[in-house]
MOPAC internal coordinates of N, CA, C and O (Angstrom, degrees):
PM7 1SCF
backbone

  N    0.0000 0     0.00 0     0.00 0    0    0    0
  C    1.4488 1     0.00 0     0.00 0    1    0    0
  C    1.5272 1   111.31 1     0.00 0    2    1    0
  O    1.2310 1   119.37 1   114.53 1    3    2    1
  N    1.6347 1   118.81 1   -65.47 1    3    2    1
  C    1.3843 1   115.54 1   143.15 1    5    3    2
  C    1.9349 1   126.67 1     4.55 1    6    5    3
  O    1.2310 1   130.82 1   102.36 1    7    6    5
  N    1.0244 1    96.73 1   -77.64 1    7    6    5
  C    1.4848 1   118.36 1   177.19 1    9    7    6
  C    1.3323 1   116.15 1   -30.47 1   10    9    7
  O    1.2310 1   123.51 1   129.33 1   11   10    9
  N    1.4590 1   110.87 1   -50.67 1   11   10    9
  C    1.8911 1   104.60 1  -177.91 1   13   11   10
  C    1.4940 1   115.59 1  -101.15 1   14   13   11
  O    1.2310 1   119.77 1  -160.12 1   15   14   13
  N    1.6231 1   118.04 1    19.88 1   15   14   13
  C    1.6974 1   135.79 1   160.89 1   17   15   14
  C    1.4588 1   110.74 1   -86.05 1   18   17   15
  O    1.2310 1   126.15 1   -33.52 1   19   18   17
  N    1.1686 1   105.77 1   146.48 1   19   18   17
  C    1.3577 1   106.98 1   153.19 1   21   19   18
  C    1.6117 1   120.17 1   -67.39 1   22   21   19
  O    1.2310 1   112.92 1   -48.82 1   23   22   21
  N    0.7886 1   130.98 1   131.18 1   23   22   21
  C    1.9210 1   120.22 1   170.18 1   25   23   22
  C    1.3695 1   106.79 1  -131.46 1   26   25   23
  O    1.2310 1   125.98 1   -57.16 1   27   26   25
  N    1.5386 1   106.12 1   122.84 1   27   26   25
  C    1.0497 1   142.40 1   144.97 1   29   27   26
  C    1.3338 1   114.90 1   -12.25 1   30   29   27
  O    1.2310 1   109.73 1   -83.52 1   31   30   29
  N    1.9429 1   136.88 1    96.48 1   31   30   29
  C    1.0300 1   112.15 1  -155.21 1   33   31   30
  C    1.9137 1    93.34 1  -111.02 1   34   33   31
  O    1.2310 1   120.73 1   -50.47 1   35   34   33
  N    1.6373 1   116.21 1   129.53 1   35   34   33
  C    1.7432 1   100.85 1   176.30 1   37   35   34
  C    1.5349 1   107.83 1  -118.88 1   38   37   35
  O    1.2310 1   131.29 1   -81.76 1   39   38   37
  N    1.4383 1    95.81 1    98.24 1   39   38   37
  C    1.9049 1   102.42 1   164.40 1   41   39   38
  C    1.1773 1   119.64 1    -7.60 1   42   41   39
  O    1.2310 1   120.41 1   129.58 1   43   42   41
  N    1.5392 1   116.82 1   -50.42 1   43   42   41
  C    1.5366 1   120.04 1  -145.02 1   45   43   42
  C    1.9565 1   103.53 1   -76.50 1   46   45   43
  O    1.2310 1   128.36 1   168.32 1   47   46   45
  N    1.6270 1   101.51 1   -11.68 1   47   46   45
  C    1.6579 1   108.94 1   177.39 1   49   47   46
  C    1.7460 1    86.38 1   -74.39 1   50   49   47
  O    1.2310 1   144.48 1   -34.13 1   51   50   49
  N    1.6649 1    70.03 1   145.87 1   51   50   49
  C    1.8997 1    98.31 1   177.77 1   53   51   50
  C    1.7446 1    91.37 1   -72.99 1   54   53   51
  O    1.2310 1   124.90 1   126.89 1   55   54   53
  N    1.2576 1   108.19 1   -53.11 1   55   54   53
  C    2.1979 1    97.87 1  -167.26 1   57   55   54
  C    1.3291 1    88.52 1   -73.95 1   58   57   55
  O    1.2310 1    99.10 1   169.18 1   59   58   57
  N    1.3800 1   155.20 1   -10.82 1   59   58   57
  C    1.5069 1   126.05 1   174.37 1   61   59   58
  C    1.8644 1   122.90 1   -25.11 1   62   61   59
  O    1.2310 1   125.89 1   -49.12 1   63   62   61
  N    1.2510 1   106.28 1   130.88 1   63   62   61
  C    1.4886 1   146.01 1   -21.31 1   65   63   62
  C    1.5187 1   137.80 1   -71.42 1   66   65   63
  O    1.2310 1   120.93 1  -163.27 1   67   66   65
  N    1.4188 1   115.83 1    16.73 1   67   66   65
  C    1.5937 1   154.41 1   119.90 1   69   67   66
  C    1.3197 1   112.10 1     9.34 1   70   69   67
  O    1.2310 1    90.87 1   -76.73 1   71   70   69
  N    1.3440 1   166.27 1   103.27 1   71   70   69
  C    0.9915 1   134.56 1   116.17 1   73   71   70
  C    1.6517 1   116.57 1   -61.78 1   74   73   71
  O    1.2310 1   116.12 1   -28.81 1   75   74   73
  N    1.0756 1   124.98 1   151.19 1   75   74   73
  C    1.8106 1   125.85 1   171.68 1   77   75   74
  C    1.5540 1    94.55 1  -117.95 1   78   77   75
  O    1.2310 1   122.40 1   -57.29 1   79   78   77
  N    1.2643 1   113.01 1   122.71 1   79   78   77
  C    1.7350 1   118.98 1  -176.07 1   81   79   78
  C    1.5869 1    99.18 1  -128.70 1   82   81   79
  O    1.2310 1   126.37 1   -56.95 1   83   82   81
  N    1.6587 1   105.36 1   123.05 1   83   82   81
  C    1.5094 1   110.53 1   176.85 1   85   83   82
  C    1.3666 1    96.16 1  -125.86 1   86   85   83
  O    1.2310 1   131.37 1   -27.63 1   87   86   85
  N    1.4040 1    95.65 1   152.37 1   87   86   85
  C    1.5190 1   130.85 1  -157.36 1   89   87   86
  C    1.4292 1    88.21 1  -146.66 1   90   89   87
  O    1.2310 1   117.74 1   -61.74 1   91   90   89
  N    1.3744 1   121.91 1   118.26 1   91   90   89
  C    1.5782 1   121.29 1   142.15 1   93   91   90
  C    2.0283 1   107.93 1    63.98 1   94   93   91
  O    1.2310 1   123.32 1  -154.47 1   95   94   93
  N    0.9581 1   111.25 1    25.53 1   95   94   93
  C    1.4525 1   115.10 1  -159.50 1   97   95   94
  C    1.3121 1   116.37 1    83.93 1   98   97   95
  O    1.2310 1   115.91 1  -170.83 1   99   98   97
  N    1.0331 1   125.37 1     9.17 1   99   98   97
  C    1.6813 1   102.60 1  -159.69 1  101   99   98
  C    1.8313 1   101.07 1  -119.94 1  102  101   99
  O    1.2310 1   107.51 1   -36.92 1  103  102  101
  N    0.8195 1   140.90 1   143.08 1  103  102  101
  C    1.3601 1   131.07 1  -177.05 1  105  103  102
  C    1.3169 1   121.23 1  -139.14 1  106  105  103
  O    1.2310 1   121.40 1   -53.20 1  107  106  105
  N    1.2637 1   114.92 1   126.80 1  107  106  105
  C    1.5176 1   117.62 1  -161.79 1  109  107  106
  C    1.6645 1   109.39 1  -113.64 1  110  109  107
  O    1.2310 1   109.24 1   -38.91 1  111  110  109
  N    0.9205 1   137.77 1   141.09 1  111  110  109
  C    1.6975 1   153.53 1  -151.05 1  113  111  110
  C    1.5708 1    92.27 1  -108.75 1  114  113  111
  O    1.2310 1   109.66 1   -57.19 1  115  114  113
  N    1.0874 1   136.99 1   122.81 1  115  114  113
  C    1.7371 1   153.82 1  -174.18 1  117  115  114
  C    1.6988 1   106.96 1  -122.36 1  118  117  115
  O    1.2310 1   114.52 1   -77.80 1  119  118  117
  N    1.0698 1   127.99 1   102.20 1  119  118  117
  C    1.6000 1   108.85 1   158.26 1  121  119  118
  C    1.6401 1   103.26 1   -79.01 1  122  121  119
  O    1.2310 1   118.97 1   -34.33 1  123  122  121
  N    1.2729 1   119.58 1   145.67 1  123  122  121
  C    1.1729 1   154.50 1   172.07 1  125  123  122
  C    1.3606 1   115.51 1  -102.33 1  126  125  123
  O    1.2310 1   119.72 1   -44.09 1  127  126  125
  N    1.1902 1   118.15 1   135.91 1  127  126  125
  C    1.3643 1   142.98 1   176.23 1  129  127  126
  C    1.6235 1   135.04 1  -116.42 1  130  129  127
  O    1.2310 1    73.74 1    93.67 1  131  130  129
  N    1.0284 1   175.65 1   -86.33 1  131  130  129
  C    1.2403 1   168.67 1   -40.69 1  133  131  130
  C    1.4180 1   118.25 1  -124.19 1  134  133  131
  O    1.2310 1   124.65 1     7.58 1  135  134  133
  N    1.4708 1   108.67 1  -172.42 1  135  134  133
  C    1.5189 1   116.46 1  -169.19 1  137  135  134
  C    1.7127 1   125.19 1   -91.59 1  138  137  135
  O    1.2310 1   124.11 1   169.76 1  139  138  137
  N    1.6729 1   109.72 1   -10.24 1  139  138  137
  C    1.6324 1   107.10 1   152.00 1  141  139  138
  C    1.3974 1   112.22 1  -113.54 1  142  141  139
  O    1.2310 1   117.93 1   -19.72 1  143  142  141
  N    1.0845 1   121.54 1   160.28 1  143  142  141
  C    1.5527 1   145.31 1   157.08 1  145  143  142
  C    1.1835 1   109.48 1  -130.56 1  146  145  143
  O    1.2310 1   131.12 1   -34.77 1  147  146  145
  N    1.3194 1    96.15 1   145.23 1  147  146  145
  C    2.0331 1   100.66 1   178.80 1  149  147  146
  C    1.6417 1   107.53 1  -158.94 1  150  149  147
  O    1.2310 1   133.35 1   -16.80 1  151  150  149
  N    1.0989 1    91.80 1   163.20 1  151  150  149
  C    1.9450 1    87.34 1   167.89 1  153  151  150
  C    1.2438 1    96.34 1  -121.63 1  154  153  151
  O    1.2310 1   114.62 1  -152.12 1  155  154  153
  N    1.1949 1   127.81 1    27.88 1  155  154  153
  C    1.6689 1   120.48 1   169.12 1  157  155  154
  C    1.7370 1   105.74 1  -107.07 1  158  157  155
  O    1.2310 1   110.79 1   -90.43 1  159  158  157
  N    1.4312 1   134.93 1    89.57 1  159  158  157
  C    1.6279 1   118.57 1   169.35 1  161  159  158
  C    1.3591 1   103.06 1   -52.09 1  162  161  159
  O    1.2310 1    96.75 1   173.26 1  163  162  161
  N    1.1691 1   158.76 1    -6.74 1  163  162  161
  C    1.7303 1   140.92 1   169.30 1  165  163  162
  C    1.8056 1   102.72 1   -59.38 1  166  165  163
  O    1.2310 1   128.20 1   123.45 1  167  166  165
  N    1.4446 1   101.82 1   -56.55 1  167  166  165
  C    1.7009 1   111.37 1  -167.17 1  169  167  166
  C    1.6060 1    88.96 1   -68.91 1  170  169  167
  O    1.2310 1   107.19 1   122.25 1  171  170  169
  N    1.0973 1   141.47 1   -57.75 1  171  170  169
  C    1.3599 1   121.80 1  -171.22 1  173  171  170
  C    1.2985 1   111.67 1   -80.23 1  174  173  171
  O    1.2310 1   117.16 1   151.29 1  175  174  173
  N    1.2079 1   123.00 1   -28.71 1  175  174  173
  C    2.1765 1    98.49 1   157.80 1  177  175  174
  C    1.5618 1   110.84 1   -61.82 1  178  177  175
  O    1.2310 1   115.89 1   148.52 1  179  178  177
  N    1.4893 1   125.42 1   -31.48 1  179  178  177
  C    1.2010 1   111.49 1   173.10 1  181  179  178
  C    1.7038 1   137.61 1   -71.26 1  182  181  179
  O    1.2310 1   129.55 1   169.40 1  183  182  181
  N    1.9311 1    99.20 1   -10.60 1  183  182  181
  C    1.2630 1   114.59 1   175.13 1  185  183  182
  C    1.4481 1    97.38 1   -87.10 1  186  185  183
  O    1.2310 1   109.15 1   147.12 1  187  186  185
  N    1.4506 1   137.92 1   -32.88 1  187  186  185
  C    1.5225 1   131.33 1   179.30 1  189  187  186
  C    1.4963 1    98.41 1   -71.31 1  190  189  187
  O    1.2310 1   105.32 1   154.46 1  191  190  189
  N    1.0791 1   144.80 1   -25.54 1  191  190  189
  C    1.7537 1   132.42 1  -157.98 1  193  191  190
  C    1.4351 1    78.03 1   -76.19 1  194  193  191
  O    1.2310 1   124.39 1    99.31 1  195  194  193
  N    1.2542 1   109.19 1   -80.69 1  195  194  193
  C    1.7809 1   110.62 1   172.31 1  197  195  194
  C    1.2622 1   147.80 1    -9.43 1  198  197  195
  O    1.2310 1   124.92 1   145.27 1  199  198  197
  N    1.6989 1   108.16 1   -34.73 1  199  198  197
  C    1.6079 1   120.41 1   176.92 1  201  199  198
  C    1.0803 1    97.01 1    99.69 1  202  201  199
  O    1.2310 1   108.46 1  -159.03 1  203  202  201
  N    1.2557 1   139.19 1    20.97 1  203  202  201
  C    1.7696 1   122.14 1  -168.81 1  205  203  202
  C    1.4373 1    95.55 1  -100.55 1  206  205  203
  O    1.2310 1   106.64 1   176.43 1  207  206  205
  N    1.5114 1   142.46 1    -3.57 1  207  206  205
  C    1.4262 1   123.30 1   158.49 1  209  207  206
  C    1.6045 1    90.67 1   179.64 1  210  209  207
  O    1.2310 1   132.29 1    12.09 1  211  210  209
  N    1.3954 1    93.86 1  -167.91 1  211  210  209
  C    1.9398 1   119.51 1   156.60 1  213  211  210
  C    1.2953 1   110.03 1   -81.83 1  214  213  211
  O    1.2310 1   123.85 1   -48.16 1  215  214  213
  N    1.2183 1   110.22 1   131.84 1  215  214  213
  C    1.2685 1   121.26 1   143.39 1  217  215  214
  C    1.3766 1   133.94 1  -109.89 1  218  217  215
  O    1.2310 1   120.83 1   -32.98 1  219  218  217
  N    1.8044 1   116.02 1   147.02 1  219  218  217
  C    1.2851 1   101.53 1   154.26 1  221  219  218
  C    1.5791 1   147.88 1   -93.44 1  222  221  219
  O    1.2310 1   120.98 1   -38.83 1  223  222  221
  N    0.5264 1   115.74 1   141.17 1  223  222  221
  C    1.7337 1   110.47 1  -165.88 1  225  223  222
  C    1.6208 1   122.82 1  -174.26 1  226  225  223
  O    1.2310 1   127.27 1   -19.40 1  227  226  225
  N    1.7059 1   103.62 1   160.60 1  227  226  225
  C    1.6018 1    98.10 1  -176.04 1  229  227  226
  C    1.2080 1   123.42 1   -96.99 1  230  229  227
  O    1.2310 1   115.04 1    -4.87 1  231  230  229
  N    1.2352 1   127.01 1   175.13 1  231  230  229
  C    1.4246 1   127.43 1  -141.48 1  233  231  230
  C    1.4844 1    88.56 1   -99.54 1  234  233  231
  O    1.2310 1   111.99 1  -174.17 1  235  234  233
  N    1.5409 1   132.71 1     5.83 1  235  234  233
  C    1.5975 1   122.01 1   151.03 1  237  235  234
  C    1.1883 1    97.90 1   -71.70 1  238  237  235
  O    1.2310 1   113.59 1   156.02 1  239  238  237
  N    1.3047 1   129.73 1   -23.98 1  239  238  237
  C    1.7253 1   102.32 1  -175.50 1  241  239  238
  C    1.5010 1   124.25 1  -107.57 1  242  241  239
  O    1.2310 1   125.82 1   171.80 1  243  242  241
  N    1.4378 1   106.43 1    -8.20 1  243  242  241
  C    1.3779 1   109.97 1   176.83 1  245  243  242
  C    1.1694 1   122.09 1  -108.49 1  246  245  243
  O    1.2310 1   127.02 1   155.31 1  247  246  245
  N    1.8735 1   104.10 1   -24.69 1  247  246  245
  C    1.4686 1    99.16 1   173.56 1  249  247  246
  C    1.1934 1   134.76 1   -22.35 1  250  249  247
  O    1.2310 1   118.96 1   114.99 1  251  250  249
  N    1.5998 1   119.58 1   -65.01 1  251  250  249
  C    1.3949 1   117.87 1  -164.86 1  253  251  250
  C    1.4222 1   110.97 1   -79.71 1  254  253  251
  O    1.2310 1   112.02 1  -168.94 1  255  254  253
  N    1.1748 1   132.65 1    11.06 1  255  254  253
  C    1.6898 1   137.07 1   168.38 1  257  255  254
  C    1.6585 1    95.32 1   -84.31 1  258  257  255
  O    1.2310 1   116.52 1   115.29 1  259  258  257
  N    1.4208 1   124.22 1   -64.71 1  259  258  257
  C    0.9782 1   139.85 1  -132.11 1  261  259  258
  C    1.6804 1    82.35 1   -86.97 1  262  261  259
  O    1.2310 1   106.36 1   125.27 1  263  262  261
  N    1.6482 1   142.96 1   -54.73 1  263  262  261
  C    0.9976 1   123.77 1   157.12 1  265  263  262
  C    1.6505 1   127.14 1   -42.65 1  266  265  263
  O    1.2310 1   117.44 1   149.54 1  267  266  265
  N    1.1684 1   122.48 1   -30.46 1  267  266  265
  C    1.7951 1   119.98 1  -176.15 1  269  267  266
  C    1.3669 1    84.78 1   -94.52 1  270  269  267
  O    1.2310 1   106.72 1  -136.39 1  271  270  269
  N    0.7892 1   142.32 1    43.61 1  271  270  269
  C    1.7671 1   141.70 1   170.32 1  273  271  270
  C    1.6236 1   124.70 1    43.57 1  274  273  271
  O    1.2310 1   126.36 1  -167.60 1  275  274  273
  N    1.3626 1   105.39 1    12.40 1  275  274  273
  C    1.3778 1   102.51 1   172.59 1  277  275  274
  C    1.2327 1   136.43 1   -80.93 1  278  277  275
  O    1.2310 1   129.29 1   172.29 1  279  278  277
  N    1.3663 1    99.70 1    -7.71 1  279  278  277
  C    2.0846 1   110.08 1   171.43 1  281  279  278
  C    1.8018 1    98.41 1  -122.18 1  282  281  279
  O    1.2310 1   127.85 1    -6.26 1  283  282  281
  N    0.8144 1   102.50 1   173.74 1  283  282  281
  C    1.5010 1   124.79 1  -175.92 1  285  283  282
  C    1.3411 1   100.75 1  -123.61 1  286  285  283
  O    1.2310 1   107.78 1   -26.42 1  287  286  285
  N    1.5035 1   140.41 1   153.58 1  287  286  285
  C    1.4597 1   141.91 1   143.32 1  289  287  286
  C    1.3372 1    96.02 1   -86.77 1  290  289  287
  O    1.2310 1   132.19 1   -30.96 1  291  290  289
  N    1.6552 1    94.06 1   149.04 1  291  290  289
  C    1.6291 1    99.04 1  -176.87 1  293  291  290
  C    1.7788 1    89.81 1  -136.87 1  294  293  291
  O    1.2310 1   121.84 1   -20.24 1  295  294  293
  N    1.5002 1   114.08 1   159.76 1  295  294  293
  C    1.4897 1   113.17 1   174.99 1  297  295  294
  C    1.5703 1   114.79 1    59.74 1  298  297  295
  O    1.2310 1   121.83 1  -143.78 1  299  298  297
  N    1.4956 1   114.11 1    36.22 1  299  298  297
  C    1.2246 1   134.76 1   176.06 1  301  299  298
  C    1.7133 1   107.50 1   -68.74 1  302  301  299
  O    1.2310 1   108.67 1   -72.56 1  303  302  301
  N    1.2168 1   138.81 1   107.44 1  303  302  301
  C    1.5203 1   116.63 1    44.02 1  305  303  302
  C    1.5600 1    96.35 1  -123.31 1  306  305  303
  O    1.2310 1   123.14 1  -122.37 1  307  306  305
  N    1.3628 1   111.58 1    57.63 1  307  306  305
  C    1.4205 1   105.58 1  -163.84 1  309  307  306
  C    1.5540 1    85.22 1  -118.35 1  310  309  307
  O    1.2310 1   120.21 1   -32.96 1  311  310  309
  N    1.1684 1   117.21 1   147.04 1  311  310  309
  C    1.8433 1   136.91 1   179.27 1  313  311  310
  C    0.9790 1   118.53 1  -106.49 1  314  313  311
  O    1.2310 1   122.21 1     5.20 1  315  314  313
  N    1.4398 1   113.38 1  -174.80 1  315  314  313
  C    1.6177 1   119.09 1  -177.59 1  317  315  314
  C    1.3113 1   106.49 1  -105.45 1  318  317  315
  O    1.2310 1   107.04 1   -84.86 1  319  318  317
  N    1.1209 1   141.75 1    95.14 1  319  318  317
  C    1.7813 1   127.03 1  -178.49 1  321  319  318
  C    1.7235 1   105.78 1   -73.29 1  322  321  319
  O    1.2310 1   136.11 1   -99.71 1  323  322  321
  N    1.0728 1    86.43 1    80.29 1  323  322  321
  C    1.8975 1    99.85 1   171.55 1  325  323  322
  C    1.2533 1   104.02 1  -120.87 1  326  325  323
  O    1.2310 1   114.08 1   -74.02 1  327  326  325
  N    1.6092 1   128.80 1   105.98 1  327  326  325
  C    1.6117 1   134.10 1   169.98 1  329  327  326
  C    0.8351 1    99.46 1   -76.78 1  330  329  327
  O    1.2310 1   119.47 1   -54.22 1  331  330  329
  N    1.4368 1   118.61 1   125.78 1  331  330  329
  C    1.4320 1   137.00 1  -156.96 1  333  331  330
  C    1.6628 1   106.62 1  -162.83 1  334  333  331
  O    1.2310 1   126.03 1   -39.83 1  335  334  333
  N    1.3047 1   106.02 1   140.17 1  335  334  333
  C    1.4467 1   105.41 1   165.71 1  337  335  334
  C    1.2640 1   126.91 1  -152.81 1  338  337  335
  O    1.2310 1   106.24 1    31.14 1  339  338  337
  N    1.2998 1   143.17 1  -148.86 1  339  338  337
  C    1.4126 1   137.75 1   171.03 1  341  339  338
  C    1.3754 1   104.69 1  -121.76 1  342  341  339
  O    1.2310 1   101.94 1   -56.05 1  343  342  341
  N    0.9438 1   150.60 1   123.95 1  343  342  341
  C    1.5562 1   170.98 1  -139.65 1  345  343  342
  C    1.4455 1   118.71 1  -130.03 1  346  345  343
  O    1.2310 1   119.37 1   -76.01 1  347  346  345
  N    1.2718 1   118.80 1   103.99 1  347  346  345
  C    2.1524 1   106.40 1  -173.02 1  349  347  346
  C    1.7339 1    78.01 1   -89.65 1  350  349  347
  O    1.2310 1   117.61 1   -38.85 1  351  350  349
  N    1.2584 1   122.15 1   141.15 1  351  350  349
  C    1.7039 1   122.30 1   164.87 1  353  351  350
  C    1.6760 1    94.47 1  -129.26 1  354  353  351
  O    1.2310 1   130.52 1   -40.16 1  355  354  353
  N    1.3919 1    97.31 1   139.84 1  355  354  353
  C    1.7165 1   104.20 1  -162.72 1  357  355  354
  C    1.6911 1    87.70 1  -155.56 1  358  357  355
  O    1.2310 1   122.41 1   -32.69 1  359  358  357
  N    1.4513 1   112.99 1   147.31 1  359  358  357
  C    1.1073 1   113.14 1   160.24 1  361  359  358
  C    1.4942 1   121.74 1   -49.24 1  362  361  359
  O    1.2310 1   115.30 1   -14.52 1  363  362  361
  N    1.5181 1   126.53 1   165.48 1  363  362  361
  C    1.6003 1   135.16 1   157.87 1  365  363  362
  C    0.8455 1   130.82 1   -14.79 1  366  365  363
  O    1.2310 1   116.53 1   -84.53 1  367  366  365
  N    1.4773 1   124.21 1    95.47 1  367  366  365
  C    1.6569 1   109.85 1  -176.83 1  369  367  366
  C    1.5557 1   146.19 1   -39.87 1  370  369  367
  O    1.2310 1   130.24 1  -175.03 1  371  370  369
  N    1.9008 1    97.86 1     4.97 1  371  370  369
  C    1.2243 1   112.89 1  -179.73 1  373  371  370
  C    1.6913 1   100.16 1   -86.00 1  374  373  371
  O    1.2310 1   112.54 1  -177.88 1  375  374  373
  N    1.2135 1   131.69 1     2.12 1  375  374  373
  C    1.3550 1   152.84 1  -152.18 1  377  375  374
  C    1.3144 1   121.47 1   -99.44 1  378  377  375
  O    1.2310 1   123.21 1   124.80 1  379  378  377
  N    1.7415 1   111.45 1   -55.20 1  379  378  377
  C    1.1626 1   167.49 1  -139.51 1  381  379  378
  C    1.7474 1    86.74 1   -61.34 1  382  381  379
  O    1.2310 1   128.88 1   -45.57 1  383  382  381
  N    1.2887 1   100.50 1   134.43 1  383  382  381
  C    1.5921 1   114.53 1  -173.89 1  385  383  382
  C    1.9980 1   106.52 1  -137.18 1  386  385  383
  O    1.2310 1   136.96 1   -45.82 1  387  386  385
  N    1.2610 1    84.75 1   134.18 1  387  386  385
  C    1.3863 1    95.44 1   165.16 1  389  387  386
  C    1.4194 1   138.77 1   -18.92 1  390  389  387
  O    1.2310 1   126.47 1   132.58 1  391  390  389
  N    1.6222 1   105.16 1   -47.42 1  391  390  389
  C    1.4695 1   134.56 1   174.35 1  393  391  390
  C    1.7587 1    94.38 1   -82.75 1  394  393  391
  O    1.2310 1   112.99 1   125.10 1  395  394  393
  N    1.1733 1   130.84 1   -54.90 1  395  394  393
  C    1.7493 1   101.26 1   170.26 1  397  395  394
  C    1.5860 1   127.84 1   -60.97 1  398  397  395
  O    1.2310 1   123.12 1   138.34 1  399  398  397
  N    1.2314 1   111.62 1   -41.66 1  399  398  397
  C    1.1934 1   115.17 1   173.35 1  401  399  398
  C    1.6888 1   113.74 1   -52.94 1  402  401  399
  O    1.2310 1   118.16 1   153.61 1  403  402  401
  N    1.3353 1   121.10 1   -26.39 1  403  402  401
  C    1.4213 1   127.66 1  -177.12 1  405  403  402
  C    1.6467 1    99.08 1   -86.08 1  406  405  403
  O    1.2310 1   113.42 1   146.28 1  407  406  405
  N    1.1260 1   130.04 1   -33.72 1  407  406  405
  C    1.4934 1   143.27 1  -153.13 1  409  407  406
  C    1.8969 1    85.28 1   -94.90 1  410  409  407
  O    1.2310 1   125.43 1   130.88 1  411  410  409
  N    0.9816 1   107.17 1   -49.12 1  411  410  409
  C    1.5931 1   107.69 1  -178.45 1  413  411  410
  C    1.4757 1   109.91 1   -63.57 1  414  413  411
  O    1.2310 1   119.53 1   125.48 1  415  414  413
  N    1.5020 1   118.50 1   -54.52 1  415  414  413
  C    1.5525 1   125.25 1  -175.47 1  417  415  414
  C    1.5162 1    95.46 1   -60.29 1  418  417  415
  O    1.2310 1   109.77 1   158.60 1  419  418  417
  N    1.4197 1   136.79 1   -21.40 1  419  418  417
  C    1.2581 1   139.22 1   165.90 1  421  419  418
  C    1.7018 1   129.45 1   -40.45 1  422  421  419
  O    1.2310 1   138.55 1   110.12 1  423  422  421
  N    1.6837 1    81.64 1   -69.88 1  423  422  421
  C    1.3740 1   102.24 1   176.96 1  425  423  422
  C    1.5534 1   116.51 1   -69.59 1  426  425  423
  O    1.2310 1   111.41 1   132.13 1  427  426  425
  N    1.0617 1   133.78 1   -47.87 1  427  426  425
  C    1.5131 1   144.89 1   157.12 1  429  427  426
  C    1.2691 1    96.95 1   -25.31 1  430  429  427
  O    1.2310 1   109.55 1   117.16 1  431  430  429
  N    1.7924 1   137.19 1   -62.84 1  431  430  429
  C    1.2222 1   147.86 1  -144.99 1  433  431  430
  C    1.5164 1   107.57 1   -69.74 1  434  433  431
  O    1.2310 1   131.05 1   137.93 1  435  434  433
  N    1.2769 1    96.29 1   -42.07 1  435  434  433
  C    1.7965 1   134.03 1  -174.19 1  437  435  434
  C    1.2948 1   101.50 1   -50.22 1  438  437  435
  O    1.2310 1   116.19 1   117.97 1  439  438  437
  N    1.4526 1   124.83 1   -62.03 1  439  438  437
  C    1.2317 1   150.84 1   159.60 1  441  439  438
  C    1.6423 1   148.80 1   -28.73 1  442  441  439
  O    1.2310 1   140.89 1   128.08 1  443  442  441
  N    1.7591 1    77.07 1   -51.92 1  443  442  441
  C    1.5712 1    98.77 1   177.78 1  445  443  442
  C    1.7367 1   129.08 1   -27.41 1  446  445  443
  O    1.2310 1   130.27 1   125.77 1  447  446  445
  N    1.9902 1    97.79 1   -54.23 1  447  446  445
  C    1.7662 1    93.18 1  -177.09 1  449  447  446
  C    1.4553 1    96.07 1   -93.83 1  450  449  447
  O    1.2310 1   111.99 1  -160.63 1  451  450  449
  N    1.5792 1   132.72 1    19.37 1  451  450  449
  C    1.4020 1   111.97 1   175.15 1  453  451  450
  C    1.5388 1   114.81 1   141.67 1  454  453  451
  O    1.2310 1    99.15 1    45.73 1  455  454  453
  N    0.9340 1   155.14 1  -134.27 1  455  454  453
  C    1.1673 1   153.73 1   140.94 1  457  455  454
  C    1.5969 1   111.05 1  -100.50 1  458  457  455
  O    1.2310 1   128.41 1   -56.65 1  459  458  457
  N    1.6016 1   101.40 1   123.35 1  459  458  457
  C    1.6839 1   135.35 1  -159.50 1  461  459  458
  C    1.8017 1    87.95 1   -46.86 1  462  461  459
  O    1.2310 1   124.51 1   115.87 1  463  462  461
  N    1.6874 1   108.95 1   -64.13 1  463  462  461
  C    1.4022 1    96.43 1   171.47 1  465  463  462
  C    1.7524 1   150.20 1   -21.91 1  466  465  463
  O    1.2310 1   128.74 1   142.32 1  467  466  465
  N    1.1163 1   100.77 1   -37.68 1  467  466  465
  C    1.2494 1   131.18 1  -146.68 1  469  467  466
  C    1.9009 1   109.30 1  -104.62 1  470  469  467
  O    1.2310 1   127.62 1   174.47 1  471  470  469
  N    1.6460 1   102.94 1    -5.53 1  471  470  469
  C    1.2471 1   117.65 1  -147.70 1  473  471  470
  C    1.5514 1   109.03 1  -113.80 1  474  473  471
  O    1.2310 1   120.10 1   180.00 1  475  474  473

């Protein structure tokens, strides 16, 4: 199905030019094709607002299009299998300052009922 879309191709995925799509446990391997590639997701959410293809991507970045109705989900209830997470990176904990530890109890806080997005 893939095959006769354009798709949105983003470097910055580890399976590029790969999509990995799971459904129910099961996950199926897609090569992808089309006429941009980028390692920027801004320019390729800005080529999907547009109509210029599919993209893949997570629902921190598309959500709020796809709620104001400007993206569509397509290949529903199938996902993106991209392990992915949010990362605090801080110098050595021999380092460790007051203001990270506050910036950390932050982000944790941020977190708590789920991802802020999603909420």
């Amino acid at each position: 199905m893939l095959a006769v879309h354009n798709c949105l191709g983003f470097t910055g995925l580890r399976s590029y030019p790969e999509w990995r799509l799971t459904r129910d446990g099961v996950t199926e391997a897609v090569q992808i094709r089309g006429t941009l590639i980028s390692n920027d997701n801004e320019a390729l959410l800005a080529a999907a607002r547009l109509g210029l293809g599919i993209m893949a991507a997570g629902d921190w970045l598309v959500g709020p299009d796809i709620a104001a109705g400007h993206l569509v989900p397509v290949l529903e209830p199938w996902g993106l299998n991209a392990h992915a997470g949010i990362y605090l990176v801080r110098p050595s904990g021999r380092f460790s300052t007051a203001a990270m530890a506050a910036f950390k109890a932050w982000v944790v806080g941020q977190f708590a009922q789920g991802a802020p997005w999603r909420l």
